[in-house]
C-alpha positions as CSV (number, residue, x, y, z in Angstrom):
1,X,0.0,0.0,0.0
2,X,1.3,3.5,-0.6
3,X,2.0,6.4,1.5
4,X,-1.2,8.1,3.4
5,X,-2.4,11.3,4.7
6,X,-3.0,9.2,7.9
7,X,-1.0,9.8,11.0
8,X,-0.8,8.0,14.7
9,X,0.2,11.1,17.3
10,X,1.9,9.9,20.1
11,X,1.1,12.2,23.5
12,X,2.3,11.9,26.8
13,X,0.4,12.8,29.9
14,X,1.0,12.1,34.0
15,X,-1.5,10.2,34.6
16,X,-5.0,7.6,33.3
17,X,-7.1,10.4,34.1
18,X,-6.2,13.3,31.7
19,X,-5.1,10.9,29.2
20,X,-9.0,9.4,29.7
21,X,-10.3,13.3,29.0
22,X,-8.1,14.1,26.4
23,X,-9.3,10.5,24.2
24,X,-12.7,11.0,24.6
25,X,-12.1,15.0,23.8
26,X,-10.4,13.8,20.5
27,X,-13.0,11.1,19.8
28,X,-16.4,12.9,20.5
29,X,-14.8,15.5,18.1
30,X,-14.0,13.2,15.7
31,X,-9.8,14.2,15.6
32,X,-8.8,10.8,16.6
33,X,-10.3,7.5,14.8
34,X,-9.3,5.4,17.6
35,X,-7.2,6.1,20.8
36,X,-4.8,3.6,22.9
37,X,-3.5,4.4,26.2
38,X,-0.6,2.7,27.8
39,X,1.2,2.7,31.1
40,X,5.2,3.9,30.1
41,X,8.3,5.2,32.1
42,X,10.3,8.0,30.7
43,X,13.4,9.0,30.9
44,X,14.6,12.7,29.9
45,X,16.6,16.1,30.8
46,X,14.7,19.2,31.6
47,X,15.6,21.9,33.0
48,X,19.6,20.5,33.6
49,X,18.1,17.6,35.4
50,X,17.7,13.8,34.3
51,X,14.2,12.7,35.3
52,X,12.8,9.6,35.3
53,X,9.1,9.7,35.2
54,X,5.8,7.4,34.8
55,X,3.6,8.6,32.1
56,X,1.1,7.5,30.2
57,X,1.3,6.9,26.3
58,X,-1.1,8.0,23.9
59,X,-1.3,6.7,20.2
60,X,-4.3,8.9,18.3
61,X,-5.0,7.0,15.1
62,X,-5.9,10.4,12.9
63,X,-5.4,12.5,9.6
64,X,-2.5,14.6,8.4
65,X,-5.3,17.2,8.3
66,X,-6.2,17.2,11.1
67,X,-3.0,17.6,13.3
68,X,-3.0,21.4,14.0
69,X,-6.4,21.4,15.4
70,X,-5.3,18.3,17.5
71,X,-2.4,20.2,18.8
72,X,-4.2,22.8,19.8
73,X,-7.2,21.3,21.7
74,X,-5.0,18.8,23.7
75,X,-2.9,21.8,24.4
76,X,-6.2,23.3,26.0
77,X,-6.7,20.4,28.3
78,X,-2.6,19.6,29.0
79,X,-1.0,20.0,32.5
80,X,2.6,20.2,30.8
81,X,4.3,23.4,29.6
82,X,6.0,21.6,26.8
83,X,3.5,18.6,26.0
84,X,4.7,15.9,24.1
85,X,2.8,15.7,20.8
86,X,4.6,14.2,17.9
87,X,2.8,12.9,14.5
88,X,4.5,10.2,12.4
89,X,3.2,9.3,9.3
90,X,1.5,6.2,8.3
91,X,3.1,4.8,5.2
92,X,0.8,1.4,4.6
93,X,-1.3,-1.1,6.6
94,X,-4.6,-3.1,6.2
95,X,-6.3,-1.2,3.2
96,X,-9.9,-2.0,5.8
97,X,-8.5,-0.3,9.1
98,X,-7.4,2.7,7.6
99,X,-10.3,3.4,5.0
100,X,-12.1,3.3,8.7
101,X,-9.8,5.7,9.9
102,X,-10.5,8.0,7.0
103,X,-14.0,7.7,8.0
104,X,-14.6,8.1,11.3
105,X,-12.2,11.4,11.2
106,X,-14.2,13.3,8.3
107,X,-16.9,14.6,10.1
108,X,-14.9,17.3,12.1
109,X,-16.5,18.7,15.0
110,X,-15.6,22.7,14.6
């Protein structure tokens, strides 16, 4: 299959409970087809200090279109001052899962 205009955006948050808002947030408005949430410990500098942190993972199945809007709502809703919110494209995969991705994020809620 060829390259798409599908994305998954991986966010981090500090805990079940915002990640919980900030998946049904991106589902009810229809900017993420499907949201998993995983338990993770991370390991990074900030502010001249090595932290080591449990988080929780967030993988946003969604659109290339649709990534600025996503930014900006989960940055509404975010605790962090520097949120992690990174898009990777999707290049292939099961032709069924992501014409169902398509679909359930082209109704936009605006």
């Amino acid at each position: 299959m060829a390259a798409t205009d599908l994305c998954v955006v991986m966010i981090t948050t500090p805990d079940q409970a915002l990640a919980a808002r900030i998946a049904d947030m991106l589902i009810d408005r229809r900017l993420g087809a499907c949201v998993q949430v995983s338990d993770i410990r991370s390991t990074y500098r900030w502010s001249s200090e090595v932290h080591h942190q449990d988080e929780v993972l967030m993988l946003v199945k969604t659109r290339t279109a649709l990534i600025d809007q996503l930014v900006s709502e989960v940055r509404e809703m975010h605790v962090y001052d520097a949120p992690e919110i990174v898009a990777l494209p999707i290049i292939g995969g099961s032709p069924d899962y992501l014409h169902w991705m398509d679909a359930e994020t082209r109704s936009v809620y605006r």
